[in-house]
Every structure is written in C-alpha cells, then in structure tokens.
FIDRENZA-619566 format. One line per field, with one value per residue (C-alpha): x, y, z; residue in one letter. Coordinates in Angstrom, 3 decimals. Layout:
% FIDRENZA-619566
xx: [X ...]
yy: [Y ...]
zz: [Z ...]
type: [A ...]
END
This chain:
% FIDRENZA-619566
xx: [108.202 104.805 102.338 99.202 96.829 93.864 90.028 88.415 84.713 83.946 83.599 86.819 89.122 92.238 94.190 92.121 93.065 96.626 96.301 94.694 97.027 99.956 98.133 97.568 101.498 102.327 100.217 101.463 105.300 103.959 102.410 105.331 107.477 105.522 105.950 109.498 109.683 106.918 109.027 112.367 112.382 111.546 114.338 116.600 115.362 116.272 119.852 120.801 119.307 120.801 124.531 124.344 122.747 125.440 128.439 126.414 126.039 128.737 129.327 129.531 126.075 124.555 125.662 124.407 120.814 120.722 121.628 118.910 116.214 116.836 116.455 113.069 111.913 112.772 111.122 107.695 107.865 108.095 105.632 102.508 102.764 102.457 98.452 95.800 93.053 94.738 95.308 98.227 98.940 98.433 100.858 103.572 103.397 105.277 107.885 108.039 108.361 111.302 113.495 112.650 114.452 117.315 117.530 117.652 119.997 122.081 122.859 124.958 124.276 120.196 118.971 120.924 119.247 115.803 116.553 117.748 114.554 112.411 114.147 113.334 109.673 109.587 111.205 109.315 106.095 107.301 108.226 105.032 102.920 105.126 104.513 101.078 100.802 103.606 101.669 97.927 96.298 97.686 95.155 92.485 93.042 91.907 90.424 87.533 84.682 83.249 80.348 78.668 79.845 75.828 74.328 73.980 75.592 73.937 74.690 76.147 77.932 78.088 76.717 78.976 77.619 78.318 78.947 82.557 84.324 87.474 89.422 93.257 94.511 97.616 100.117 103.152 105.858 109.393 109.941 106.717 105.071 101.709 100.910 97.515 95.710 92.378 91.804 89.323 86.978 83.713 83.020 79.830 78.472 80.715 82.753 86.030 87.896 91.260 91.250 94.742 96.642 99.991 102.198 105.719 108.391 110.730 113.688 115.640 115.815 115.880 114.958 113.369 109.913 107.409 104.727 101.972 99.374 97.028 94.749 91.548 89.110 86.834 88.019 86.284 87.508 86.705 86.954 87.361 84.748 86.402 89.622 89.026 89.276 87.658 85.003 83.380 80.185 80.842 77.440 79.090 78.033 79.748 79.771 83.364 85.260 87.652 90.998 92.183 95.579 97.622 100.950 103.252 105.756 109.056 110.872 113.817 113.791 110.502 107.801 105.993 103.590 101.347 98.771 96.348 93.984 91.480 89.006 87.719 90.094 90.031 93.278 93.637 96.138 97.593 100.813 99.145 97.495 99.734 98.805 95.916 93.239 91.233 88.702 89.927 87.251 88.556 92.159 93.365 96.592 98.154 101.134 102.596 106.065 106.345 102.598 100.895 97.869 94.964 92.553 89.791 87.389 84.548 83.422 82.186 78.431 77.187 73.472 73.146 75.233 77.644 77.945 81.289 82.810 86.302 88.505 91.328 94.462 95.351 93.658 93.387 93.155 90.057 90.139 92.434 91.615 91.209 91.135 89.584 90.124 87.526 88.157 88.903 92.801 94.373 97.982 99.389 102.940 104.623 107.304 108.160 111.338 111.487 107.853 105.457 102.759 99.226 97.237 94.657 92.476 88.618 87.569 84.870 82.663 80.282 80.659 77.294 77.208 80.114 79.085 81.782 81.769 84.604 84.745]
yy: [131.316 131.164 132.698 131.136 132.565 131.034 131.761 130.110 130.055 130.991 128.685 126.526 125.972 127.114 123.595 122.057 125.755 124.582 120.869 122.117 125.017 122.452 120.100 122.827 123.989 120.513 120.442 123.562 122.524 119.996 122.325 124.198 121.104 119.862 124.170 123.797 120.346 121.799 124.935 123.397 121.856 125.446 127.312 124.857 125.541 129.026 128.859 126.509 129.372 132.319 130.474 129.863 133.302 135.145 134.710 136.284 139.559 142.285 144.783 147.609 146.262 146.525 149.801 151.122 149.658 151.534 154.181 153.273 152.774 156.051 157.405 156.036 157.180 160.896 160.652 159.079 162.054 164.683 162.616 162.955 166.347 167.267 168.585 166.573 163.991 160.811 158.452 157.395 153.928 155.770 158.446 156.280 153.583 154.803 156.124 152.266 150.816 153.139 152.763 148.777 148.712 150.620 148.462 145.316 146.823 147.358 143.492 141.584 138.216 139.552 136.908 133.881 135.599 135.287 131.767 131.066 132.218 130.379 127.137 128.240 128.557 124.867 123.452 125.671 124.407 121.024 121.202 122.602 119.759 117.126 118.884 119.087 115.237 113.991 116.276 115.569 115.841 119.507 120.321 117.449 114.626 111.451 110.062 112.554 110.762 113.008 110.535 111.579 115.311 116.335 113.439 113.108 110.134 107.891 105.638 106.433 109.774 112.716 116.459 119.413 123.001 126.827 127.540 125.652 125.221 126.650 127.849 128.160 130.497 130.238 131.314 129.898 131.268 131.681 135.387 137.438 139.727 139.938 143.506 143.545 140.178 140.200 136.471 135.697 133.088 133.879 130.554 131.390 131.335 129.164 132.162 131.359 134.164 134.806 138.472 138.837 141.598 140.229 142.817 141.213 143.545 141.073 142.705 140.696 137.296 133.481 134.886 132.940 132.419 133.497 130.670 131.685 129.362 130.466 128.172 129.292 126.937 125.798 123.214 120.248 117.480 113.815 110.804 107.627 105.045 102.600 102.268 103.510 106.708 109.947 110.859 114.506 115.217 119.153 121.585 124.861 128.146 130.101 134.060 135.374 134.182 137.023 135.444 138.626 139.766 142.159 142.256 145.524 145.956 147.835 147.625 145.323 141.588 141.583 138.340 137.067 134.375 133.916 131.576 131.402 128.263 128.026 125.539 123.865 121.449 118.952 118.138 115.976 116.377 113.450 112.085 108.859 111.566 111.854 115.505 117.937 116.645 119.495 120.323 123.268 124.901 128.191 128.535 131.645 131.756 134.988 134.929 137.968 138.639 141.995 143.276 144.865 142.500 142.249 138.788 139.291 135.939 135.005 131.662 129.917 129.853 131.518 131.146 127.524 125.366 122.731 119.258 117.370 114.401 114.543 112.109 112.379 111.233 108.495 106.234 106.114 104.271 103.399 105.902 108.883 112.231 113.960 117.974 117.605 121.276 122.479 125.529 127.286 127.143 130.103 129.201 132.054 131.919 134.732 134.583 138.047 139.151 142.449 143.148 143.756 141.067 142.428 139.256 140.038 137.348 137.658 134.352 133.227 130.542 129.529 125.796 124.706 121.530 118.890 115.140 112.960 108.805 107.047 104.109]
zz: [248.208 250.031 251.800 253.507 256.341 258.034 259.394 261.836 262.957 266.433 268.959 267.556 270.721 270.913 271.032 267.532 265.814 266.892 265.432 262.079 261.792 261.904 259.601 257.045 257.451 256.288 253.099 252.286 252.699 250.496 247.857 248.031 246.959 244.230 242.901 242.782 241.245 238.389 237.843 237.690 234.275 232.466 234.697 233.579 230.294 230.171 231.775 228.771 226.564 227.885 227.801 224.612 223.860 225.092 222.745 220.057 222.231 221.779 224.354 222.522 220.574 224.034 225.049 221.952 222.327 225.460 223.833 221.066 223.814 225.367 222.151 221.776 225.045 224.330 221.149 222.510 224.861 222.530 219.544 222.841 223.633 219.461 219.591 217.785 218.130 217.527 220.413 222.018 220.289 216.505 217.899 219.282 216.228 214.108 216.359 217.745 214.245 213.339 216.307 216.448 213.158 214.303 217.329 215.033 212.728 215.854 216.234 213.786 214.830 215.290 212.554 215.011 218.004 216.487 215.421 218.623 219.850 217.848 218.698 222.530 222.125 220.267 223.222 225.705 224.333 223.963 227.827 228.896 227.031 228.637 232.103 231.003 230.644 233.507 236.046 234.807 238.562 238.835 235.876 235.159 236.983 235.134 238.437 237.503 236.613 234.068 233.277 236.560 237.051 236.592 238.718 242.605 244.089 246.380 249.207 252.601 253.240 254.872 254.096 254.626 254.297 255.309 257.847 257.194 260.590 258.590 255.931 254.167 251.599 250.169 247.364 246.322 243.702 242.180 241.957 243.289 240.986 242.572 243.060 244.556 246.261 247.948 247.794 250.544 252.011 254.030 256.537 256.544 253.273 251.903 249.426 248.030 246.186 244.148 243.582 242.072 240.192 238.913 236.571 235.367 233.487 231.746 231.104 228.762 226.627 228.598 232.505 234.672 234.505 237.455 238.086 240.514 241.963 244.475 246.463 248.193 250.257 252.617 255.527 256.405 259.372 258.492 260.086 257.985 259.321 257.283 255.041 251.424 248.938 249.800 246.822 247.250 245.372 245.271 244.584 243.861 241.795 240.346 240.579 238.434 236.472 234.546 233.417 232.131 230.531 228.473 227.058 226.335 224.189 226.463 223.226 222.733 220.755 222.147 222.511 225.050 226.145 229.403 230.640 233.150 234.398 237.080 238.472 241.377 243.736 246.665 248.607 251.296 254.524 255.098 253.964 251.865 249.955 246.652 245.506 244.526 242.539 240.215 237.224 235.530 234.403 231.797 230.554 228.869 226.415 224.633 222.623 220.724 218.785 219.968 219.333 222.151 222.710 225.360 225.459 228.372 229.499 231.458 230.328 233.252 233.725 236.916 236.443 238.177 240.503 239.039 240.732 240.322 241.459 242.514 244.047 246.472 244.974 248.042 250.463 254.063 256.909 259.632 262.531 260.625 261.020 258.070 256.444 253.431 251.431 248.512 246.833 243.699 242.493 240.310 238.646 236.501 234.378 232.201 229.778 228.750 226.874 226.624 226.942 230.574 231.053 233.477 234.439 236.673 237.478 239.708 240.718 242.967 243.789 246.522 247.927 248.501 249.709 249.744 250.512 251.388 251.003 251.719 248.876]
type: [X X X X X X X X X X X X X X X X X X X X X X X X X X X X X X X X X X X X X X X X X X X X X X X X X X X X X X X X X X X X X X X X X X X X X X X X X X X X X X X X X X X X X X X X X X X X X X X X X X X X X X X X X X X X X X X X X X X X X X X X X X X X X X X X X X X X X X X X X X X X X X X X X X X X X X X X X X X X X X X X X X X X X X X X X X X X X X X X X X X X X X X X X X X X X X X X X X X X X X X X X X X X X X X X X X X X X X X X X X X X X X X X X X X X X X X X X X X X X X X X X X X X X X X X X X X X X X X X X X X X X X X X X X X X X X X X X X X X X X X X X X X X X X X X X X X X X X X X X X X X X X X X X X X X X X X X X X X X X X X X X X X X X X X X X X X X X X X X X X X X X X X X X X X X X X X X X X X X X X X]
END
C-alpha cells in the first residue's frame, strides 16, 4: 500500500510536471517493491508461528478469557470512580496484576505458549539482524564515505539550492495504522518534514507486522555530462528530531517490541539505479513483556548544519536525464501481542545546499 503526492514551483510547464510525475511514479513502484520484498520474510515468520500456536489453544480456554477480559474491564471501571488522590496507573495496578493471573491460570498449555513465544522473539531478532545486514543501503549504506562526512569536496560540480524546482512525498505500508500525517516539503526554503502519528492495537499472538516508511524530499533534474556515479555533498540542518513511542498493556499474553529509524537519503530515478542510499541518523528501540513503557528521543543536533557525502547506488550513462531526490526517510515497525503501540515521530530538516559531481 502507498501513497505519494507532489509540489511543484511555479513557472514548471505543464508537459515537464507530466514527465517528472511519471518518473517519480516509477521510483515509487519501485520503493514499493523493495517494501514488500523487506516485509515478507517476518510475515512469513509469523504464519509459521501462529500454526503451530494454535493446537495448544482450547476453545472453551478462549471463551473464558473473554469472559476474563470483560471481567477486568468492569472492574477497572468501578476501581476509577472509588474517590482519592492516587492516579490512574496506582489505581488500576493491582486490579491488572490480579486478573493477569487469572487469565494465565486460564490456559493449560500457558507455560508452552510462553515458550513458544520466547523461541519467536529469538528468531524475530535473528531475522531482523540478517535483514539488517542483507539490506545494508536501506539503513547505512557502506558506499558512505564517513571519512569525509565533515569536509567539502572539491573539483567540478554543480550547486543546488532552495528554491528546489520540486518535490515527492510518499508512504508505503502493509496494513495502515497511521492516524494523523502532516509530512510536508516547502520548495522554497528547502523544508522536509515527517509529521506522523501511528497508533497499532495488536490484538492477539503471531499477526502480521505493520512496517511504515515514509519518504520526504526535495527534487533536483540532472544531466550526466559524462558516464559515472552521482556523489551529493548534502549541507543540511537540522530542526526535530522526536522518535517518540509508548506501549500499553490491553491485557492478554501480552509483549511487544517497536522500532523507529530516521536519517537523511538520496535516490536516484532511473532504472540502473539499484535502490535508496541513506545515513540514519537516531534509532529508537522499546521492548516490554507486558509492562506499560514510554522511551521519548531527540538526539540529533540542530544547532549547526551537517555535511555528508552520499552516493547513488548505480551508474549512468552520458546524456541521461536524471531526478536526483534528498530528503529525510522515517521507517516505523510494531510488534504488539496483546498490547497498543503510539509512535509518533516529528522530523525535519532544511536542505541547504546539495552539490552534485558525477565521478
């Protein structure tokens, strides 16, 4: 599933809107592709789970935790309107502790379940450090060269700066939980955004797991002078950064992990160009086993520009026509059993100058 929209500045004709519109279609169709192939591995994951979950399930063990969990409910109720000073989490505590128990109790086979949980979230994290290392240009591509991320490259090039002639947003996902977005980019001054408020209520052990990546960027159109590599020295400040997110217990078996990246990106249109290349710059991780928990960030230094080198991931040809995009990526996932994950995430940077050399 995606969902992409455009801005041009004025003055752009009508029939080059047209030509860049269709060129930016394509990369996304692209994006979209490499989504899928990213997400597949952990859906397939959690089918072979949940088949060999659901022997140890009895239906009349699963009526009666409905039962159990409406139980729970009435009692919160009735625990928050008692009068008194104490806040809502020191009311409802207890009341949670006593009916988790019952709920465990509930299940015979609930020491297998756990185990079979626990075997999930090895393989889980074993799959998402594999994915981590087959899919290295989705994160940190090693083409980086960090040696020379703080100095200014010389020789031949060309300057790009607001006002950019265009720009893309787009989002791409498996199951859309995204409540709120107010991504945006201002041609002008050069402002990329991902404003995004994602809430996911997992409702059970071994669903599928919503991935959400969100791409927002300035558009620049290149043409090579020679055959080579496009290298883009990239000035750009940044203003937010909150990776933000919170975990809540709906009562049930209960755990849950999310993560959130985000950095800055180049991508290239053009089919010789193999994929996005980025530097993330903050990551955020929170884990719980049934624990309500809240971790809040915003690491990245706003107070001067950052200059980075990054690389696009294919070469090119004498006389092609290029759209170079520069923005700041977002990628969100949630794996919630039994709990409700909030990830809210406020992003933005200002591209400054981008000077491209064709090596």
């Amino acid at each position: 599933m995606e969902t992409n929209s455009h801005s041009f500045q004025k003055g752009v004709t009508a029939s080059r809107k047209k030509k860049i519109i269709a060129s930016l279609n394509e990369l996304n169709e692209a994006r979209n592709k490499r989504h899928v192939e990213s997400i597949t591995p952990f859906n397939q994951l959690t089918k072979k789970f949940r088949k060999e979950l659901k022997p140890l399930l009895d239906a009349k063990e699963l009526k009666n935790a409905r039962s159990i969990v409406a139980d729970f409910q009435e009692a919160s109720a009735i625990a928050l309107l008692k009068p008194g000073n104490s806040t809502d989490d020191e009311i409802l505590g207890p009341v949670k502790r006593k009916f988790k128990t019952i709920f465990q109790k509930n299940f015979k086979e609930f020491s297998t379940i756990s185990g079979l949980k626990r075997n999930y979230r090895g393989e889980f994290d074993k799959l998402n450090t594999d994915f981590r290392s087959a899919f290295a240009f989705v994160f940190d591509h090693i083409a980086i060269d960090l040696s020379n991320i703080f100095q200014t490259r010389k020789g031949k090039g060309t300057h790009f700066r607001p006002p950019f002639e265009f720009g893309d947003y787009a989002t791409f996902t498996n199951i859309n939980f995204v409540d709120e977005d107010h991504s945006r980019q201002i041609l002008q001054t050069g402002l990329v955004t991902n404003e995004i408020h994602f809430r996911h209520h997992g409702g059970g052990s071994f669903n599928p797991i919503p991935v959400f990546e969100s791409f927002s960027a300035m558009g620049i159109n290149f043409q090579m002078q020679k055959t080579g590599i496009i290298r883009a020295t990239i000035t750009a400040q940044n203003t937010r950064s909150l990776l933000q997110a919170t975990i809540e217990d709906n009562f049930g078996f209960s755990d849950g992990n999310v993560e959130m990246s985000t950095g800055i990106f180049i991508d290239v249109i053009h089919p010789n160009n193999v994929g996005i290349n980025q530097k993330v710059f903050s990551t955020l991780t929170l884990s719980t086993g049934g624990d309500d928990v809240f971790k809040s960030q915003e690491n990245i230094q706003a107070g001067t520009p950052f200059k980075l080198v990054l690389q696009s991931t294919g070469a090119f040809a004498a006389g092609d026509t290029l759209q170079i995009m520069i923005g700041s990526n977002v990628r969100m996932r949630s794996d919630m059993d039994d709990m409700t994950s909030t990830l809210e995430t406020v992003v933005a940077w200002q591209i400054k100058d981008v000077f491209i050399q064709v090596i």
